[in-house]
C-alpha positions in Angstrom: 17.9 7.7 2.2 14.8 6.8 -0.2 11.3 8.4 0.2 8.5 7.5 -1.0 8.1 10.2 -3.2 11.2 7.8 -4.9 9.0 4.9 -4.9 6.5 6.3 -6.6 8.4 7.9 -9.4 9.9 4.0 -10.0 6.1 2.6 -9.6 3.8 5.3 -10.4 1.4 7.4 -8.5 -1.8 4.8 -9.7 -4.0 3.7 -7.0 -7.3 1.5 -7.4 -10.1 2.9 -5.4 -14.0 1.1 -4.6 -16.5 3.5 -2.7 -18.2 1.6 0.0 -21.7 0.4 -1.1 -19.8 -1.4 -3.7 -20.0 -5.0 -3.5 -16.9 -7.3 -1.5 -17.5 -8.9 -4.9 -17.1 -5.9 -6.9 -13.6 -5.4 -5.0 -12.1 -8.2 -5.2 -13.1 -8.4 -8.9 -11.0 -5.0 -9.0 -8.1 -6.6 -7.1 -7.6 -9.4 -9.8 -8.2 -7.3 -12.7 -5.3 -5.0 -10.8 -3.3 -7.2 -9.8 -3.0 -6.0 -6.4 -3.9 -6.7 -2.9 -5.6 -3.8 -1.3 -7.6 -0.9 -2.5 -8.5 2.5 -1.0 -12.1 2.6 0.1 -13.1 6.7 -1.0 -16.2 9.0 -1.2 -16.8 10.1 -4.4 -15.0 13.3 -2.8 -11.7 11.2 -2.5 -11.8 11.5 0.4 -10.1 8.3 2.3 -12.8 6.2 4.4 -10.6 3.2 4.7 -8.6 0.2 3.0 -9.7 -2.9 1.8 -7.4 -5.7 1.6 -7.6 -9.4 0.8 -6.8 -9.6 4.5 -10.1 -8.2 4.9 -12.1 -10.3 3.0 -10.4 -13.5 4.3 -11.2 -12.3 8.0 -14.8 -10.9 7.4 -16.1 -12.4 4.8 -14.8 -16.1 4.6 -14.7 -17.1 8.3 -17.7 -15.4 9.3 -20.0 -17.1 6.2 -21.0 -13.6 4.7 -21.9 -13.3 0.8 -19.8 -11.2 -1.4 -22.2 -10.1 -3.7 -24.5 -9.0 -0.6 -21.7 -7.4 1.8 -21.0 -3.5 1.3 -16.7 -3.1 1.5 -17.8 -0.5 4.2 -18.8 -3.5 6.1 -15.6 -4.9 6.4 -13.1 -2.5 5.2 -10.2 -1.4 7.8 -11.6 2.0 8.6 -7.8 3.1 10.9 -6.3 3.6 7.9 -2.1 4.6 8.5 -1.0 7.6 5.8 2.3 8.8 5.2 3.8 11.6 3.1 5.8 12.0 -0.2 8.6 12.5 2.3 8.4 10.1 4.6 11.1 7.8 4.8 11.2 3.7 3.6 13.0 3.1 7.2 9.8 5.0 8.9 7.3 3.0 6.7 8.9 -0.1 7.0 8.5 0.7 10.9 5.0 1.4 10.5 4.3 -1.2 8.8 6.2 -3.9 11.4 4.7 -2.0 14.2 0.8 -2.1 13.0 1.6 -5.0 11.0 -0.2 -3.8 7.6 1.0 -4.2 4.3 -0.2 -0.9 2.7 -0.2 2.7 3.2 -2.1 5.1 0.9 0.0 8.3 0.5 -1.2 11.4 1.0 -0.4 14.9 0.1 -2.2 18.1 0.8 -5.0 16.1 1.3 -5.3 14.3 -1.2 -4.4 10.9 -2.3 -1.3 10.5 -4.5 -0.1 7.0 -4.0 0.1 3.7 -2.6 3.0 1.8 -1.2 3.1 -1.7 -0.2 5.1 -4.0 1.7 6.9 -5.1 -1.2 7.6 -1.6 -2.5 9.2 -0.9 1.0 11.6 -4.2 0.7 12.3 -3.3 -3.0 13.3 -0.4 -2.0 15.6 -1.3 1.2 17.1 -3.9 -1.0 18.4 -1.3 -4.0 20.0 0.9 -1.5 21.8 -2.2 -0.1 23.1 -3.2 -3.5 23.9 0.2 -4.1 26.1 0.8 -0.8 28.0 -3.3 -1.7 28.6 -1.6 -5.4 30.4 1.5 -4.1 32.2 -0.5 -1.4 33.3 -2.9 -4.2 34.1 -0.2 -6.5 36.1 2.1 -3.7 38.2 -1.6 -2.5 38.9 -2.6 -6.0 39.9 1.1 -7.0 42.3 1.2 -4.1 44.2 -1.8 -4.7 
């Protein structure tokens, strides 16, 4: 069974931060240059205050008419943020993520943040140990023939 500790040895432990008097603007700025979807909102202390997605900014930005040079990404940031652990596994954080219905949890590890794993991590990762299980079945029927 994969962990995420063996998601973020395939990806990496990087994760894009933004403190939260830092512009929507400034963010999303971040997320293109990134290329991702979400970053962790931190003190300077790193420690977590919440997540920012593009979710967010759709939702609090857009719809309500806010400006995103003007608006703070403490202002509309997901402050509930959901952790897991370098241990947990992809079937709990694929329940977690179903259950709450977010697309990112920051992992955490003696209190600090080590990674991030997204949605698409999770499915990545459910889908290798599928192929792996139809190789070995193939190899074990063809081997026995």
């Amino acid at each position: 069974m994969k962990t995420v500790k063996h998601i973020l040895e395939a990806k990496g432990p990087e994760v894009h931060t933004i403190g939260p008097e830092d512009s929507v603007l400034d963010a999303l700025q971040r997320m293109a240059e990134k290329g991702v979807g979400a970053l962790v909102v931190t003190e300077t202390s790193g420690q977590i205050l919440g997540l920012l997605s593009e979710r967010d900014y759709a939702r609090k930005v857009v719809l309500l008419g806010r400006v995103s040079k003007d608006t703070p990404t403490r202002d509309i940031m997901t402050a509930e943020v959901v952790c897991v652990g370098p241990e947990q596994s992809v079937d709990t954080c694929m329940g977690l993520m179903t259950q709450r219905h977010i697309r990112h949890l920051p992992v955490v590890s003696e209190d600090r943040l080590v990674g991030i794993v997204s949605i698409g991590d999770v499915v990545k990762a459910v889908i290798d140990d599928q192929q792996f299980a139809i190789d070995e079945l193939h190899h074990y029927i063809m081997g026995n023939r």
